[in-house]
N, C-alpha and C positions, 0 to 999 in steps of 0.2 A: 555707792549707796544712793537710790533714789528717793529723792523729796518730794513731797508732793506741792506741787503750785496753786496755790488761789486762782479761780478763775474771778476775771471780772465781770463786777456787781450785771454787766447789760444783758449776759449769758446766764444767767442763775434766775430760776421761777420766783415770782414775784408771793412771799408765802406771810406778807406782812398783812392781808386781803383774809376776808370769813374763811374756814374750812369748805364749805360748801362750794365757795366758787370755784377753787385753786385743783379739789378733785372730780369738777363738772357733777354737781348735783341735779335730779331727776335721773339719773343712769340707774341701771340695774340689770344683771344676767339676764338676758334673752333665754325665755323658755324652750325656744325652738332656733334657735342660732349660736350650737355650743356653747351657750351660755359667757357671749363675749355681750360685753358690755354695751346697753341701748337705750329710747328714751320712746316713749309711747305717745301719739298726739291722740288728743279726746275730742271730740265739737259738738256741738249741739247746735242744731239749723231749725229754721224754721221749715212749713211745711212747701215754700218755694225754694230750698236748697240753700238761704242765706244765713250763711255763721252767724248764730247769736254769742256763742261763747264756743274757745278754744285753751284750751288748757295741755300740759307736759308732763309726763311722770317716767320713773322708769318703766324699763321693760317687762320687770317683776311684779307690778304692781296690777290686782283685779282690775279690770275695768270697773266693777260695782263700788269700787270703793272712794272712784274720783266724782259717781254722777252726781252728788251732794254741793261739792264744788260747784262744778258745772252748773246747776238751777241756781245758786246764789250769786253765779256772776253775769245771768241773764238782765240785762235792766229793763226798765218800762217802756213798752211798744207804743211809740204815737204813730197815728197817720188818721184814724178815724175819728170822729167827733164827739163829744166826751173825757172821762176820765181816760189815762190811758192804761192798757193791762199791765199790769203785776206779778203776773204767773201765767204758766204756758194752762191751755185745756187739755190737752193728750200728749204721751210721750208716745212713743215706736221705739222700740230696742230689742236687739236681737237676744241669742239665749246667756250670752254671758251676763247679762242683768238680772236674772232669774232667779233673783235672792230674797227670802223675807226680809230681809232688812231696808231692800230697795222698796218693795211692795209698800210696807210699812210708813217709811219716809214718804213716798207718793201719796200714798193715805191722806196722811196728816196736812203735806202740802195742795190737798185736793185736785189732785193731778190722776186724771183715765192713762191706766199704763194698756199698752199692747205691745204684749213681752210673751212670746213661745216658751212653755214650761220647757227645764232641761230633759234631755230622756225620751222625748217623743219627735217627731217629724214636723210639729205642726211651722207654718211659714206666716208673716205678716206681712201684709202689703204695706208699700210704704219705704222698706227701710232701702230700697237703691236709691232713694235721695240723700240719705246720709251717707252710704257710701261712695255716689256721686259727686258730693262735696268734698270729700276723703282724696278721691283721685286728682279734684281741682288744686287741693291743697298743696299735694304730694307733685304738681305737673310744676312745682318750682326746685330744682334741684338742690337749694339748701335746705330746701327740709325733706325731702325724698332720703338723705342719707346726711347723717349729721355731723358735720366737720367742725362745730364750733365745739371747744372744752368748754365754755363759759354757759351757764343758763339761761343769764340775763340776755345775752344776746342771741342765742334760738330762741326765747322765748320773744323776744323783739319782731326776729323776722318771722317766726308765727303769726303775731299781731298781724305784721305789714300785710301777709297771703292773704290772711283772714280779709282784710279790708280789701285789696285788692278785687276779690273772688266778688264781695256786695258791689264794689264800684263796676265792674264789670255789668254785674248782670245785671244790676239799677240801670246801668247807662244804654243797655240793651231794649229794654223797657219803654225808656220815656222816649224810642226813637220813634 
């Protein structure tokens, strides 16, 4: 007759921690990757290629529905003389933004959107600086492909690329 043995407590998942950590929350089906499970990086740069804001979601999730996020964790730009800004002047985004709701929000936050309606060809200049940031982000191999179950900590070395990517190209600058 076979019994079953307890394994010890050091081999057993640590499930005394939030639900969210323990099944790596921001995951969700990849739309386009048999729907195995993924996590989506967002950014918003400025119009020199430098991450103001970086955010994580799953792979299931609109892009339209994180850019809210994203403008609220822009902070205030010093370097000129004066008060310092508070909000961006224009956004660039491609056609998966191309939502009343975004328009809308934009509005309100008095933000010039240049955003290609869905359904037609039209293109805006502009947006290979965001996707150029995209590839710098992505040129670190722990966030090109996500090995970490934990959120907190891709969401960490998110942070770190992010700075990274400004330390760089500030240090490029002042040479």
């Amino acid at each position: 007759m076979l019994t079953r043995q307890p394994l010890p407590a050091a081999s057993l998942p640590d499930r005394t921690g939030p639900l969210h950590l323990i099944r790596g929350a921001a995951t969700g089906p990849s739309p386009v990757d048999r729907r195995k499970t993924g996590s989506k990086h967002h950014i918003l740069t400025c119009g020199n290629g430098l991450p103001l804001a970086v955010t994580l979601s799953g792979a299931n999730v609109n892009d339209h529905l994180m850019l809210p996020e994203l403008l609220d964790r822009v902070r205030p730009l010093r370097g000129r003389a004066g008060r310092p800004r508070h909000r961006s002047k224009a956004l660039i985004a491609d056609k998966g933004y191309a939502y009343s709701r975004v328009y809308a929000d934009l509005r309100q936050r008095r933000i010039t959107s240049y955003i290609p309606r869905r359904g037609t060809r039209d293109r805006v200049t502009g947006r290979w600086i965001v996707e150029q940031s995209l590839a710098l982000l992505h040129q670190y191999r722990r966030q090109a492909t996500r090995w970490e179950r934990r959120t907190d900590i891709h969401q960490g070395l998110l942070y770190l690329a992010a700075a990274l990517i400004c330390w760089r190209r500030l240090r490029n600058r002042t040479r």
